[in-house]
C-alpha positions in Angstrom: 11.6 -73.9 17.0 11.2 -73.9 21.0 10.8 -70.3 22.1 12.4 -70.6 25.6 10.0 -70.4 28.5 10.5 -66.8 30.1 9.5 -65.8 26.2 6.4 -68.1 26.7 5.4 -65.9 30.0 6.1 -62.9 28.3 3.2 -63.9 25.4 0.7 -65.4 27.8 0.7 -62.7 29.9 0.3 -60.3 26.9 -2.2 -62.2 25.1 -5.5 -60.7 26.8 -7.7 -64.3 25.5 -5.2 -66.1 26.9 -5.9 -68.8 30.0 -4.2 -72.1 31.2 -4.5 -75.3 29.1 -4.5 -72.6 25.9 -1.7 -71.6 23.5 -0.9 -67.9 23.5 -1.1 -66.0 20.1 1.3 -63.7 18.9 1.9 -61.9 16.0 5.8 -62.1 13.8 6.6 -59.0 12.2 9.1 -59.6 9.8 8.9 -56.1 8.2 10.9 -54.6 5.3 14.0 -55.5 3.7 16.6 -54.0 6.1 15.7 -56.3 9.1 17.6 -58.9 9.0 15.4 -60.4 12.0 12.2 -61.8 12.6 10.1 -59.0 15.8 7.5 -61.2 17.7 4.8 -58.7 19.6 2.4 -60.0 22.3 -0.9 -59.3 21.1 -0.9 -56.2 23.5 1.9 -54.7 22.2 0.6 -55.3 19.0 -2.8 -53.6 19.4 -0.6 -50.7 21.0 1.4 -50.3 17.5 -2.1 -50.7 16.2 -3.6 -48.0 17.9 -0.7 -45.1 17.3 -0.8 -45.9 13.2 -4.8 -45.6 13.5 -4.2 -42.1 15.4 -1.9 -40.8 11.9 -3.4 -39.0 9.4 -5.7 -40.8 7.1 -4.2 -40.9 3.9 -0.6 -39.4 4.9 2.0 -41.5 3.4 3.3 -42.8 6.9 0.6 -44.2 7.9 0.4 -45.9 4.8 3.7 -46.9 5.1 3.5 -48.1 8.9 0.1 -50.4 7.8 1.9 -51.9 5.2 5.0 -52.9 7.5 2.7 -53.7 10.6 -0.1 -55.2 8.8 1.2 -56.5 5.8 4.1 -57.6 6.4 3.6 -59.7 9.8 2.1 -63.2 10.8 -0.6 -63.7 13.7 0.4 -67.1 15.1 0.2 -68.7 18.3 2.8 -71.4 20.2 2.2 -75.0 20.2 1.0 -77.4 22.8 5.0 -78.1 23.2 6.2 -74.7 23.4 6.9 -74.4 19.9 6.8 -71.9 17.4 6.4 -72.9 13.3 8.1 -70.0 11.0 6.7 -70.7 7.3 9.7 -71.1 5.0 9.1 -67.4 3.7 10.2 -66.0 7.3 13.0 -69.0 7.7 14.7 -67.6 4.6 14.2 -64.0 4.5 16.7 -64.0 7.7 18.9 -66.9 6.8 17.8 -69.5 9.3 18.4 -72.7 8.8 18.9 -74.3 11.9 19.3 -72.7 15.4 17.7 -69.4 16.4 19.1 -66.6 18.7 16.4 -64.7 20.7 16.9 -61.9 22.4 13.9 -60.1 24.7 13.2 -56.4 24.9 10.1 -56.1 27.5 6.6 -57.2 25.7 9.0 -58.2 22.4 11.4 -60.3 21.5 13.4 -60.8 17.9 14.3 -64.1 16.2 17.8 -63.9 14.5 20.2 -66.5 12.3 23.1 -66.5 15.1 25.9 -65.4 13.0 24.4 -62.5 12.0 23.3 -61.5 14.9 27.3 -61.8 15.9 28.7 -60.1 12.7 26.3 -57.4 13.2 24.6 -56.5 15.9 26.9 -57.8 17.7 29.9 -55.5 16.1 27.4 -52.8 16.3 27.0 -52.9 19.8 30.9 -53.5 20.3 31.8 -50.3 18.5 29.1 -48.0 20.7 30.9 -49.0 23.7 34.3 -48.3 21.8 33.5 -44.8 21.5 32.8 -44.6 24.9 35.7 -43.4 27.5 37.0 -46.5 29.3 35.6 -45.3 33.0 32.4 -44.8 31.5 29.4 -47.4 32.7 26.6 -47.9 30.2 24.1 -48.3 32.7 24.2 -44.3 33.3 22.3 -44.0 30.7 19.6 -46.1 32.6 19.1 -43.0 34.7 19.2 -40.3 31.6 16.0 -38.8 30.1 15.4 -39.0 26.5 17.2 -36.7 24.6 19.8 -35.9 27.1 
């Protein structure tokens, strides 16, 4: 699939062994069983992931957990010479994709979803967050709010 080019500029400038003429790496977490998406990390953002499971608890049962989401279940790729990106079969299929992808960025990530579920769901999700909000309400207040308020 063609990841489009602001999503390329994103991953080369996140990809520290990146230069021109070379393709940047990423790494495709496609995680557990409830994602119904495919999470693609710069190589930055996943050393930064890295680095806070390393700082849990040996042994303690999240940090267990967290490796085996992270680590196991993810695949260190890179983009083709044409701006490509190849999904083995196994990450086609766990999210349904058989044809087009949807992307949608968030910063240093970006997730990979089949298009109608991304509408049925997210999609709806989204829709009914803004339902419960009064009509002369903005969401980009919340822009401006700390976390937790």
């Amino acid at each position: 699939m063609s990841i489009p080019a602001p999503f390329r500029r994103v991953l080369e400038a996140g990809d520290p062994a990146w230069t021109e003429g070379l393709n940047p790496e990423l790494v495709v977490v496609y995680g557990d069983k409830r994602r119904k998406y495919l999470e693609c990390y710069t190589m930055q953002a996943i050393e930064e992931v890295d680095e806070k499971i390393e700082s849990l608890p040996r042994g303690s049962v999240e940090r267990r957990m967290l490796q085996r989401l992270f680590n196991g279940q993810s695949h260190p790729t890179s983009v083709d010479e044409t701006g490509r990106l190849v999904l083995p079969a196994k990450l086609r299929q766990k999210i349904g994709l058989t044809g087009e992808a949807f992307f949608i960025g968030a910063g240093d990530t970006f997730q990979i979803w089949e298009p109608e579920t991304y509408e049925t769901e997210e999609q709806a999700a989204t829709d009914e967050w803004l339902d419960e909000l009064p009509d002369d309400v903005d969401p980009l207040i919340y822009l401006d709010r700390q976390p937790g308020e």
